[in-house]
C-alpha positions in Angstrom: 89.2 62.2 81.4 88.0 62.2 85.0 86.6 65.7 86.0 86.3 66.7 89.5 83.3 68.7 90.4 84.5 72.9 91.5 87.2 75.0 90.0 90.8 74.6 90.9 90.0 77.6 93.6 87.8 75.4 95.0 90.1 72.4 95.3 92.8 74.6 96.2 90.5 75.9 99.5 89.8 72.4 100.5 93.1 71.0 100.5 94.1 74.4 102.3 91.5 74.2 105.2 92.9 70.0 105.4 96.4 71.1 106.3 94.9 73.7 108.5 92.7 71.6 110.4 95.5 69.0 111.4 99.0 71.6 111.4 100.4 71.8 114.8 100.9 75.6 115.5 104.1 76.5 113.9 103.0 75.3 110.7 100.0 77.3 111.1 102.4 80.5 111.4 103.9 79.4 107.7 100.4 78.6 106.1 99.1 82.1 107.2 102.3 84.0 105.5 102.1 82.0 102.6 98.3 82.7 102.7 99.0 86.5 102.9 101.7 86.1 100.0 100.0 84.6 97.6 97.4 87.2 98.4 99.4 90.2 98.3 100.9 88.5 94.7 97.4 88.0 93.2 96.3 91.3 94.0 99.5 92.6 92.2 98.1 91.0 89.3 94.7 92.0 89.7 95.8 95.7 90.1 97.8 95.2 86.7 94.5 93.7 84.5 92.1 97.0 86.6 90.3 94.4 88.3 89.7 96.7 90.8 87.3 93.8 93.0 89.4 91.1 92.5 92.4 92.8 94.2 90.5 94.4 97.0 89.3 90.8 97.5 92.9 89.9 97.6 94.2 92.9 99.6 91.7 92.1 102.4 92.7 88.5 102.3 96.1 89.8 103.3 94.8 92.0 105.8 93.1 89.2 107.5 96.3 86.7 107.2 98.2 89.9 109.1 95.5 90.4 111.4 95.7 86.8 112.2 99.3 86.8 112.8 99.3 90.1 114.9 96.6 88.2 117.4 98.9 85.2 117.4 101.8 87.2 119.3 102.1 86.5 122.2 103.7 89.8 123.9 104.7 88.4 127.6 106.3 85.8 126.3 108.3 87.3 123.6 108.7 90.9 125.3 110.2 93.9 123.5 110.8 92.0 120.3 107.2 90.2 119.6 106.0 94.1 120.6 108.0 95.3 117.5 106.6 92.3 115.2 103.4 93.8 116.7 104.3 97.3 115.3 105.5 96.1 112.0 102.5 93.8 111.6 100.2 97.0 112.3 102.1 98.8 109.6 101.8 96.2 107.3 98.0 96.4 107.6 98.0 99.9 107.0 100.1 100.2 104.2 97.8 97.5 102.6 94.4 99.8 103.5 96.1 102.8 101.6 97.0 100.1 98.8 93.8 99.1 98.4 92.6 102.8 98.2 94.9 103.9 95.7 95.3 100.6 94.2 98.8 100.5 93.9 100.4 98.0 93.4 104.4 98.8 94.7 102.6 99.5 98.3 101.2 95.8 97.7 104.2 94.5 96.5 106.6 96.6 99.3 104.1 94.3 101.9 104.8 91.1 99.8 108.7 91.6 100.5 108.8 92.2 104.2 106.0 89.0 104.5 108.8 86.8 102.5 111.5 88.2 104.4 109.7 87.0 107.7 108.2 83.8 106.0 112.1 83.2 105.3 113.2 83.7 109.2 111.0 82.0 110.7 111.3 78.8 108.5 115.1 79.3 109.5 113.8 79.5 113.6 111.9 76.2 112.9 114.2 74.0 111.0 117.2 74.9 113.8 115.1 74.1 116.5 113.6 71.3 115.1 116.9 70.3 114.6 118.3 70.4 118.0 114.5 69.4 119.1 113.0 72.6 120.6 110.1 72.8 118.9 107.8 73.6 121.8 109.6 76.9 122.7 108.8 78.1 119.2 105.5 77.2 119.9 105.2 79.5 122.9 106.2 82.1 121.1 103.5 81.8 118.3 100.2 81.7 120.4 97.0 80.3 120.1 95.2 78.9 117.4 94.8 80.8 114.0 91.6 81.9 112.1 92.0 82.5 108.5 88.7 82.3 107.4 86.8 84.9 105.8 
């Protein structure tokens, strides 16, 4: 049996930062969702087994992933409605501050939704638009570059 030196964390991290380093912008938008989901669903589990580090790890993951995807907007561009992803962005951070106080787990999972729900548009946005090959307006909609890391 071959063993590869690190957990499956570990692995998992360095494949993650591969993609990262070579996505063109709109697939950066989907990583960082997912990023934030998987975060908001481990904390979940965390909060279940009182792990009480483990899912403020996890919570602040998310926070960071939103954080990321709230600097990302750009507002001139997309006017009134990238403001109100702007909004709901800021609210999801909070509601994941008070989650991690209480440690509750519905407020975690309440965040999880909406970040699925959005996760699930935009894929929709890019697979029409790649489809009639308009790409690069969805790409001035999404910003700069993002920063996930810690």
């Amino acid at each position: 049996m071959i063993r590869v030196a690190g957990n499956d964390k570990d692995i998992r991290n360095m494949y993650l930062m591969q993609e990262i380093l070579t996505a063109p912008k709109e697939k950066l938008l989907l990583i960082t969702y997912r990023i934030a989901i998987g975060a908001c669903q481990r904390a979940v589990e965390a909060i279940e087994k009182k792990d009480h580090e483990e899912a403020n790890h996890e919570i602040k993951t998310a926070q960071q992933a939103i954080r990321e995807l709230r600097f990302a907007l750009r507002t001139e561009e997309g006017g009134e409605w990238a403001e109100q992803l702007g909004r709901l962005y800021d609210f999801m951070y909070a509601h994941l501050v008070e989650a991690n106080v209480e440690k509750n787990s519905q407020k975690v999972q309440e965040i999880q939704r909406l970040l699925q729900e959005l996760l699930s548009a935009w894929e929709e946005v890019f697979q029409k638009l790649e489809q009639e090959n308009k790409v690069s307006v969805a790409r001035e909609l999404v910003g700069g570059g993002l920063n996930i890391s810690g």
